[in-house]
C-alpha positions in Angstrom: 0.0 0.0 0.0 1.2 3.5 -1.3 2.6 5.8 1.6 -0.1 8.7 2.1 1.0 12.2 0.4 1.8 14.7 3.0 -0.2 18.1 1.9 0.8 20.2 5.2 4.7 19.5 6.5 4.5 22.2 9.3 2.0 24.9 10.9 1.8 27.8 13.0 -2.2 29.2 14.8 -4.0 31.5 15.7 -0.4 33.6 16.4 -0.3 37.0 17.6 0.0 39.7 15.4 2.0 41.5 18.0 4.7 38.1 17.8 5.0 38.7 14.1 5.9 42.2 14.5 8.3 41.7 17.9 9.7 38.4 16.4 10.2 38.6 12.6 13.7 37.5 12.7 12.5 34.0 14.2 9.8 33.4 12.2 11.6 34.7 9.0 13.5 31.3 9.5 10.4 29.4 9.6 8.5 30.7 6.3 10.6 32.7 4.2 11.0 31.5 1.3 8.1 28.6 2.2 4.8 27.8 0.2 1.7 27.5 2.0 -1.5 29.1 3.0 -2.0 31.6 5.6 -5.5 32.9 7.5 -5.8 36.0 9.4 -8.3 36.6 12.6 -9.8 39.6 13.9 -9.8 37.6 17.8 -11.4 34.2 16.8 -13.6 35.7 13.9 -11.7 34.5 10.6 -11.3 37.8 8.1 -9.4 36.3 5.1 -7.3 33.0 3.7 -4.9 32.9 1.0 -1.9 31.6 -0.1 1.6 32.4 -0.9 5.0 31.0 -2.8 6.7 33.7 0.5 4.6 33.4 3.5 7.0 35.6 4.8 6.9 38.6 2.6 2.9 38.6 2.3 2.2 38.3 5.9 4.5 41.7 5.8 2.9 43.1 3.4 -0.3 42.3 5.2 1.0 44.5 8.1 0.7 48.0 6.3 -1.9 47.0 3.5 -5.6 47.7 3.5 -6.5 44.6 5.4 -3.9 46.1 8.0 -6.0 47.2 10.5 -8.8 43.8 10.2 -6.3 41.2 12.5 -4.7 40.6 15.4 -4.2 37.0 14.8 -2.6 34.7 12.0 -2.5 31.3 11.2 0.4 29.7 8.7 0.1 26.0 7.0 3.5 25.5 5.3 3.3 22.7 2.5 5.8 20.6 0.7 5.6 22.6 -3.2 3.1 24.1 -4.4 1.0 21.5 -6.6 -2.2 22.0 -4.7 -2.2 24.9 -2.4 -4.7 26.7 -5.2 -7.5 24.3 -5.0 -6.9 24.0 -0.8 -7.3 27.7 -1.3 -10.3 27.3 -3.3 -12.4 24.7 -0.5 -11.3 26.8 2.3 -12.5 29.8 1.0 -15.7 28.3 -0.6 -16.6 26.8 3.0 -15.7 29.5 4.9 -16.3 32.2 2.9 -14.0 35.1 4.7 -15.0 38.4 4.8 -11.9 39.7 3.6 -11.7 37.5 0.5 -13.5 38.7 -2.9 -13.1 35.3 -4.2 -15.6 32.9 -4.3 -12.8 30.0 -4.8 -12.0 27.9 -7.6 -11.6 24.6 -8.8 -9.2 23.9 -11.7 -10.8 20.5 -13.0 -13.5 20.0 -11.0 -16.7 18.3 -12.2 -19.8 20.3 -10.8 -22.3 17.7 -10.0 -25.6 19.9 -10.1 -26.7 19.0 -13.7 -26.0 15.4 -13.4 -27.9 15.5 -9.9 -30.7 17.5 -11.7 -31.3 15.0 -14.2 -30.8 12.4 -12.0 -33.9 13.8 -9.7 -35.6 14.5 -13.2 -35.7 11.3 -13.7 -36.6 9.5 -10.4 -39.2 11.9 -10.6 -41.3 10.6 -14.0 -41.0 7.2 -12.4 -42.4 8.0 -9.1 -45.8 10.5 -11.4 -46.1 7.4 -13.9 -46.2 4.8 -10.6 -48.3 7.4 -8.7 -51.1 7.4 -11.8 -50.4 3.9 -12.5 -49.0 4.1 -15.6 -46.1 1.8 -17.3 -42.6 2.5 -15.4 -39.6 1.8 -17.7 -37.0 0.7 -15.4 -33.4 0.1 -16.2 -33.7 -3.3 -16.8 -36.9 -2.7 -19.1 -34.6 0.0 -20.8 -32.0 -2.3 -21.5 -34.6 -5.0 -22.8 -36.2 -2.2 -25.3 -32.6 -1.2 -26.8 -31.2 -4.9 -26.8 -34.2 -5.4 -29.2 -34.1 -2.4 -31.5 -30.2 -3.8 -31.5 -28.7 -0.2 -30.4 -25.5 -0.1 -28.7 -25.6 -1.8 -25.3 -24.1 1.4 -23.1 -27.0 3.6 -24.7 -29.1 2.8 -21.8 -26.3 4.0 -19.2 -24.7 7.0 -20.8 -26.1 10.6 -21.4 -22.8 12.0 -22.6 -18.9 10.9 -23.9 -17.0 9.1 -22.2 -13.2 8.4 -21.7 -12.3 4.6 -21.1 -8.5 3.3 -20.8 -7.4 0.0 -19.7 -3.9 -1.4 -18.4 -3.2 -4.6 -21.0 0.4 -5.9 -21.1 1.9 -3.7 -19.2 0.7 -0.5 -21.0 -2.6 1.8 -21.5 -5.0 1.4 -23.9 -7.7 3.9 -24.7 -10.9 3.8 -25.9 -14.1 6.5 -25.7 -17.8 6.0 -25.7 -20.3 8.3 -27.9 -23.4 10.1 -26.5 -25.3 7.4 -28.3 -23.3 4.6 -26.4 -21.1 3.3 -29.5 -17.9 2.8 -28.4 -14.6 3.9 -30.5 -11.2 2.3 -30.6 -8.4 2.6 -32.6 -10.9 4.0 -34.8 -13.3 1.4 -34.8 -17.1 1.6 -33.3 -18.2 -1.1 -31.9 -22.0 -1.8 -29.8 -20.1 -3.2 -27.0 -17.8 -2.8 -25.0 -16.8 -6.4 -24.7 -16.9 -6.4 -28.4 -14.1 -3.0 -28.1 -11.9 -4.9 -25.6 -12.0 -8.3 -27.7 -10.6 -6.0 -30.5 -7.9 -3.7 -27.6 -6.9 -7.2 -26.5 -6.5 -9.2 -29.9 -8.8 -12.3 -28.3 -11.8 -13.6 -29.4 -13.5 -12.6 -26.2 -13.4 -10.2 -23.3 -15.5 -9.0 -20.9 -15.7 -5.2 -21.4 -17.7 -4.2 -18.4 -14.2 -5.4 -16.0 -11.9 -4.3 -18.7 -12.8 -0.8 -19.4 -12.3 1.8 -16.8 -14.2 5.2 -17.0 -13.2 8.8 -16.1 -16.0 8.7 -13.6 -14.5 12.4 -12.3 -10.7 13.9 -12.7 -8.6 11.3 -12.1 -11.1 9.2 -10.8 -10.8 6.0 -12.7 -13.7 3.0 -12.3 -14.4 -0.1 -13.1 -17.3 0.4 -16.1 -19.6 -2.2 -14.5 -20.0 0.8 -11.9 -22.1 2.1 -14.6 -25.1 -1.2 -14.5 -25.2 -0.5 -10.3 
């Protein structure tokens, strides 16, 4: 098992403001030159979050600028590099929603879930009216029973929109993507299934696709595609 990353190496809280002034020269040693974030308190009320490649020099800076005269306090979270100190940025401040920030926070990559989740309700919803008036439901399974027989492509009745597949064979990756209309496409091939796509990725006669393929399920976030029938 993989040794856990470490975001946050070393941290100073809820510090005096009257310390950084008196002290600089000791905690110079500590941040200059140091990634991380920093927050600052007016007593225990949190006033503004942000980050810095020189903790040292901003918290200065901080000292005389126009949030000057909104803290007494100050926090430090020093990281090892700077890879993902914008994003921590970005939760903290979308949580916590300072005062003294502008920004909302940001997230490079990030999927927002609100238009999946409103279809998904969308959805649960016209089964629930067509139970509640006793009309025909068309469940997943009768779905996948309907588009078996008009003989579309098997992943039509789990996918609203394309998606990326890979999978590890031999020792390498090979990649694949599914159409909005379920087709899947490798090596620029389509193919109605995606056993039928990994037969061809893997040069056997059969495969099971749905253990094969892996989807992009969010940013980085790699899963098996028989997540997709549960």
């Amino acid at each position: 098992m993989p040794k856990p990353t470490i975001l946050v190496c070393q941290y100073l809280e809820r510090i005096s403001r009257k310390a950084l002034e008196t002290y600089q020269d000791i905690l110079r040693v500590y941040v200059r030159g140091r990634h991380g974030l920093y927050a600052l308190y007016q007593d225990d009320r949190l006033y503004y979050v942000g980050l810095a490649t020189d903790l040292r020099d901003r918290l200065n800076s901080h000292l005389r600028d126009h949030h000057g005269n909104s803290w007494n306090r100050f926090s430090v979270y020093l990281t090892i590099g700077d890879s993902h100190i914008h994003e921590l940025e970005g939760l903290v401040l979308r949580i916590v929603q300072p005062n003294g920030n502008k920004s909302k926070g940001h997230f490079g990559k990030a999927e927002n879930l609100v238009k999946r989740f409103k279809g998904d309700i969308h959805r649960r919803q016209l089964i629930e009216r067509q139970e509640l008036l006793g009309l025909p439901t068309f469940t997943s399974k009768s779905t996948r029973k309907r588009i078996k027989d008009k003989n579309l492509p098997v992943l039509a009745a789990f996918v609203t929109k394309r998606l990326k597949l890979r999978a590890k064979f031999k020792g390498r990756y090979v990649k694949a993507h599914v159409l909005k209309n379920g087709t899947v496409v490798y090596d620029g091939k389509r193919f109605n299934s995606p056993s039928l796509a990994a037969a061809a990725a893997c040069e056997r006669p059969t495969c099971n696709g749905w253990t094969f393929w892996r989807f992009e399920r969010g940013p980085h976030e790699w899963v098996l595609l028989n997540e997709l029938r549960r």
